[in-house]
C-alpha positions, 0 to 999 in steps of 0.5 A: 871465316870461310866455312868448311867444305862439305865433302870433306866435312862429311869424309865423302869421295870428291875425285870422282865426287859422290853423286848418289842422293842416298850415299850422301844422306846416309853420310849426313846422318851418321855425322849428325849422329858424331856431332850430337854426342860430341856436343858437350865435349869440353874442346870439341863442343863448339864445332860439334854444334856449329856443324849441327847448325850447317846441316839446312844449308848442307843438304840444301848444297849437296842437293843441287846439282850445280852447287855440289859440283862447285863444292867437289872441285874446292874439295879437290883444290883443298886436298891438292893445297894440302898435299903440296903442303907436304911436299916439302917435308917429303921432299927431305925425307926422300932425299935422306932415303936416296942417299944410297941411290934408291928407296925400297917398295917397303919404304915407300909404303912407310912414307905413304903411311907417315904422310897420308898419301897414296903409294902413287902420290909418293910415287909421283914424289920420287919420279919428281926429284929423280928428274931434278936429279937429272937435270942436274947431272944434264946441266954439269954434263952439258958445261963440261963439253965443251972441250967436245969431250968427257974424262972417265973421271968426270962421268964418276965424278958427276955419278958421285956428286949426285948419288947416282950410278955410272950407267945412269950418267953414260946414258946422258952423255952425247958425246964421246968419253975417253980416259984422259985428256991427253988420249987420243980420241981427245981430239978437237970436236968439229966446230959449228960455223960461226955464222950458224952460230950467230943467225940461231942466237939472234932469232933465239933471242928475239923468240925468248928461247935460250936454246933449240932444245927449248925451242922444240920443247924438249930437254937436252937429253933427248934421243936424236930420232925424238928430236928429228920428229919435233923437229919436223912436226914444228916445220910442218906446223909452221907451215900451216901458219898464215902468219908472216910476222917477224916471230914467224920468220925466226921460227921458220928459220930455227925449225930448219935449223934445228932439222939439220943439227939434229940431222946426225949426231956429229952436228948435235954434238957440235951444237951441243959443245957451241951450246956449252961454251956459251955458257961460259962465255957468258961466265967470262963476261960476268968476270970482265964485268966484275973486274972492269977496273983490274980488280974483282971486290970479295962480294963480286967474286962470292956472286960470281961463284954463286952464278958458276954453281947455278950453271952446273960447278961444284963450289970448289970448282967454281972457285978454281975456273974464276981465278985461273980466269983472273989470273990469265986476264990479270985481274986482282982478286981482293981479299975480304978485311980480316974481321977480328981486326975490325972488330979491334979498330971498332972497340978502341974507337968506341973508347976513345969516343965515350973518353971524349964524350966524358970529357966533353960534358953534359953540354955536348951529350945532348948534342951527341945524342942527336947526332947519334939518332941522326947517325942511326938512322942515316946509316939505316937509310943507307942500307935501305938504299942498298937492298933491291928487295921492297920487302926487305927495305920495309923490314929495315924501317919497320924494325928501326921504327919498331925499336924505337917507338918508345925512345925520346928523341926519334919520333921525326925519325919513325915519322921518315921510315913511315912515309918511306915504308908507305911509298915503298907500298904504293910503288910496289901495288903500282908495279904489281898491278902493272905487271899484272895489267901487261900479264892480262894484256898479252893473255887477251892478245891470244884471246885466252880472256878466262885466263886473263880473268882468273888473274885478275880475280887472284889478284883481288883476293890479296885486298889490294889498294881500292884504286888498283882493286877497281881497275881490275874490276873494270878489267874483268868486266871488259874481258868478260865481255869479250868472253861472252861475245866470242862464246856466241860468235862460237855459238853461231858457228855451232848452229850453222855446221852443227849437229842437233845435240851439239846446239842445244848443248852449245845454247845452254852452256851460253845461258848458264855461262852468260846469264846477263850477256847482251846476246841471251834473247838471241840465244833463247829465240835460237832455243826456241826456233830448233824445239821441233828439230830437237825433238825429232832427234830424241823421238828416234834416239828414243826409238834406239834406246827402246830397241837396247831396252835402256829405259833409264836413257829413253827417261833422260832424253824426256827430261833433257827436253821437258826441261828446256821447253813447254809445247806440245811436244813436252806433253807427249814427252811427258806422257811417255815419260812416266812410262819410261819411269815405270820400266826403269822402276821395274829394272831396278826391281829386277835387279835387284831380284838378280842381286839377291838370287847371285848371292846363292852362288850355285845353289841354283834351286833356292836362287829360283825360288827368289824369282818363283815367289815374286811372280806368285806375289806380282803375276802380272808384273811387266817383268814377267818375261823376263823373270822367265827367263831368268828361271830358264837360264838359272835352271839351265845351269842347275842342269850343267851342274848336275852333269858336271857333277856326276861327270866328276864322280865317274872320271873319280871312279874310273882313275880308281876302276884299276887299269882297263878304262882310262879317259880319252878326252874329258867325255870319251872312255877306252877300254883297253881290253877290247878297243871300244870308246864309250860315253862317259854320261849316257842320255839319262844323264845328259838328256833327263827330261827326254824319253828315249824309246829304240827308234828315237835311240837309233837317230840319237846315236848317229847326230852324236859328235861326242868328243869330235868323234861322229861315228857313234852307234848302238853297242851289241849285246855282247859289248854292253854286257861286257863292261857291266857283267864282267869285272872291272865292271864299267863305273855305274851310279844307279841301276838302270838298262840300255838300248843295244843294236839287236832287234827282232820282229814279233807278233802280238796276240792280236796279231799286231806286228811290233818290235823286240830289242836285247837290253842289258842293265848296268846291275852286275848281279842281274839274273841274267844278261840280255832281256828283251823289251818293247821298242815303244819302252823309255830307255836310256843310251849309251854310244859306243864306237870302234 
């Protein structure tokens, strides 16, 4: 019994597959756990313990690189097996929902949840059957064009017959629409010439496409200017072709065609209505043939309906079109025998025989009972005769012998059905591996031998007979031969024209792909002649990695060489390789570092210390620098926020100060008393580290462009004094005084010159308004401009 999938087993993601050795152990861990305590369970024992005994073999699979991806993608081929499972089932569901025409969000998220799938997955669903919808509605519109148009009751009935809505159907529909059939615009459509006609059915037919619709790979509700562009892109495409075959030359011929019937939409709908009426002509055919001898027999005209529905007609409909068809050909349509009266005919015979038998006596039973097995089963070749499928001809013999195993008399009988149920067998291998040969053989003609070769290995995987089963093995040796010698024809090619990653990329998918082909000295020899110019190509991609400091990229790039060769080169590489290593366990250190200060959120100062306390831990880290300037940008903001803040508090203050100030921008305030803008933050604020003594104040003001204004200056006594002295007082946070633009010349005792400047302070109980200070002293600034 084939073992359980790993990634499934341990409940792990395969789309994209986890890679992650942690993840994956950790998932290891916590099953073996899960299992451990389910050991004894009385149903689940038995698997608990069998998944204990895998976990050597699980974790030597999910370890190795190319093991654990061939597990994701049976993982993923698993999953999809059993999604189309479902579908069937949801398929029905959906269709019972659709009844009213749509299915609701809410409805869609249910069937999600009662069938395991994503809302996309059901999604997908929907959008499938919508489109078996309307091929549907396309193929009954399609039929009924061919009188060049269609009655408004047609189009309701169509929107009806297939739960959909008018507007849905009008929109399929390419060609006009009238009321009745005796309107006006009912007139005849424009006919495509005959000879048109005949030239696209033969080079349709030699190219197995049933319409050129088909041909351009585009359904028949395609809008005119989508159909112009396929149309133009296959001429083109033609043209690049050097092929000059007869498939080439009905191809060409038909790309013409097809640009100049979809050249206008009267053409397309002469086609379309030429299209239609071979439909039916091949229906008509079909009831000649059926009433060849001026009869139709009741099982041909249940065919003939059946095959009328597939072409788009209600049964009903259909019924109606094929004897208004016999009826104008005057062919008979035979009435099937009434049952009741062959069941009376059949019982009064039964009577009679077993009243003659009684008579006969013993002597003629035997004989009859013979005949009767004879009977059987000659009538049961008969309807083995008669069926076309081989499965149910075995069906037939196996029931017969089946039923008769055990009854005198019959064993030559079951013998026959033996040897022809063991015929039938061998013909139906013989042909399946005939077909599968030519399926093979025209893959291998368009040189697509991976194809052919999966169809080989499916085939084997059905256990077919030993003879046929070595005539594929031989098969798909030969196609992997060619695989391998077209690979390194491509192979060569690549390190002729191709870049230095591109060969040793192109080198190693051969050797993993071919590790027994005929060419792998060849390919080892080409490995070894480019070392020298791969590793210049990794020292300079080194180089730009260095610059960008991905470290993780530059240790990859060792790797990648190291791996393939061992020459002096690798040992420089590997030498820079644990250098490498150690910046990328740095990196991983920092970010980590990051990670944990992040989690603070705003709390910048504890978010610093995060990163103070490592460097007083490890002072000579390498990343030192770098921890630096993690303090220096997480101090920056602390700094933002702190301005921030206060900004908040004053703008609070000011909506509450009554009318007089109000916010010009976010960091510019008008007084509406006097006219005069000030700044919102003075340099305590903004600039808290700088000193700011009166000549230092004066160049600050005038490189000012608070608010996109550049005019700012010093404010005079009178105006400082103005907003802080008098009421409503200008909103304050703490006490502090300010440069003003008064200056004075003094002299000390010592007869030193210096300079006196007015201050005011922000404290509105101040003793007095204007105090003289120091030019040299620290103080603060607030612009102010007219």
């Amino acid at each position: 019994m084939e073992r359980e999938n790993f990634y499934i087993l341990l409940e792990l993601s395969c789309d994209p597959p986890e890679t992650d050795p942690e993840v994956i152990e950790k998932a290891i861990t916590k099953k073996q756990s899960e299992w451990s305590k389910l050991r004894n369970h009385p149903t689940k024992g038995l698997h608990a313990q069998k998944c204990i005994n895998m976990i050597p073999e699980i974790r030597r699979v999910m370890k190795d690189d190319a093991l654990r991806a061939k597990e994701a993608e049976a993982a993923r081929e698993l999953l999809a097996r059993d999604r189309e499972s479902k579908y069937p089932e949801i398929d029905r569901h959906i269709d019972i929902l659709m009844g009213k025409g749509y299915v609701t969000p809410e409805e869609k998220t249910r069937l999600a949840s009662v069938h395991g799938l994503d809302e996309s997955q059901i999604q997908n669903r929907l959008n499938a059957r919508k489109n078996e919808k309307y091929r549907r509605i396309d193929q009954q519109i399609t039929l009924r064009m061919a009188k060049g148009y269609l009655t408004e009751s047609e189009v309701e009935k169509i929107a009806k017959r297939n739960s959909a809505k008018h507007e849905e159907v009008m929109q399929r529909v390419r060609c006009p629409v009238v009321k009745t059939k005796k309107s006006p615009e009912a007139a005849a459509p424009r006919k495509l010439d005959r000879s048109i006609e005949k030239t696209i059915h033969e080079n349709l037919k030699l190219l197995n496409k049933s319409s050129l619709y088909d041909f351009l790979g585009l359904p028949e509700s395609a809008d005119l200017e989508t159909l112009q562009k396929a149309a133009e892109h296959k001429k083109k495409q033609l043209a690049k072709s050097s092929k000059k075959d007869a498939v080439a030359t009905a191809s060409n011929t038909l790309a013409g065609q097809c640009i100049t019937i979809f050249k206008s939409e009267e053409n397309r709908i002469a086609y379309d209505v030429s299209l239609a009426r071979a439909k039916l002509a091949a229906l008509d055919s079909d009831i000649d043939i059926a009433g060849i001898n001026g009869k139709v027999r009741p099982e041909y005209f249940e065919i003939l309906v059946n095959k009328a529905v597939d072409f788009g007609m209600e049964k009903q409909e259909a019924v109606q079109y094929i004897r208004d068809y016999c009826r104008r050909k005057k062919l008979t349509i035979e009435s099937a025998p009434d049952k009741r009266r062959k069941y009376i005919i059949a019982a009064a015979s039964a009577a009679v025989i077993v009243v003659v038998m009684a008579a006969a006596g013993a002597f003629f039973y035997a004989d009859h009972r013979r005949q009767a097995r004879e009977s059987e089963f000659e009538e049961m070749i008969k309807q083995v005769n008669n069926t076309k499928q081989p499965r149910a001809k075995i069906q037939l013999l196996q029931t017969f012998a089946d039923n008769h195993g055990d009854d005198d008399g019959y064993g030559q009988y079951i013998d026959k059905a033996e040897d022809r149920i063991a015929e039938i067998e061998k013909n139906m291998a013989e042909r399946k591996y005939r077909d599968l040969g030519a399926k093979a053989d025209e893959m291998a003609d368009k040189e697509q031998y991976s194809r052919a070769v999966d169809e080989l290995n499916t085939y084997l995987e059905t256990d077919p007979p030993a003879k046929y089963a070595g005539k594929a093995e031989a098969r798909i040796e030969e196609l992997e031969e060619k695989i391998e010698s077209r690979d390194f024809k491509q192979l060569e090619q690549v390190m002729i024209n191709g870049a230095t990653p591109e060969k040793i990329k192109s080198i190693s998918k051969y050797l993993e792909s071919h590790p027994d082909g005929s060419h792998v000295k060849d390919a080892e020899k080409m490995l070894s002649d480019i070392s020298g110019e791969y590793y210049i190509y990794i020292t300079k991609q080194l180089e730009d990695y260095e610059e960008e400091e991905n470290w993780q990229q530059c240790a990859q790039l060792c790797e990648d060489y190291t791996s393939l060769y061992d020459n002096s080169y690798s040992d420089k590489l590997e030498k820079r390789l644990e250098d490498y290593k150690e910046k990328v366990t740095q990196d991983k250190k920092l970010k980590a570092l990051r990670r944990k200060a992040e989690s603070f959120g705003t709390d910048y100062e504890t978010a610093i210390e995060v990163y103070e306390d490592y460097l007083s831990a490890y002072p000579d880290t390498e990343i030192a620098g770098r921890l630096e300037g993690e303090i220096r940008a997480l101090r920056k903001k602390k700094r933002q926020k702190a301005v921030e803040d206060v900004r908040q508090r004053l703008r609070l203050m000011i909506e509450q100060s009554g009318e007089r100030y109000t916010l010009k921008t976010p960091a510019v305030v008008l007084d509406r008393e006097t006219g005069l803008m000030w700044q919102l933050l003075d340099t305590s604020v903004l600039q808290p580290e700088k000193c700011f003594n009166y000549e230092e104040a004066g160049q600050h003001v005038k490189e000012l462009d608070t608010g996109g204004y550049s005019d700012w200056r010093l404010p005079t006594p009178e105006e400082m004094a103005e907003i802080y002295k008098n009421e409503p007082h200008f909103p304050f946070l703490e006490k502090k005084w300010y440069w003003t633009s008064e200056s004075y010349s003094s002299y000390s005792d010592s007869r030193e010159k210096r300079t006196i400047v007015d201050t005011v302070d922000n404290d509105p109980a101040g003793r007095q308004d204007v105090q003289r200070r120091d030019a040299s002293e620290c103080g603060t600034v607030r612009a102010v401009r007219d």
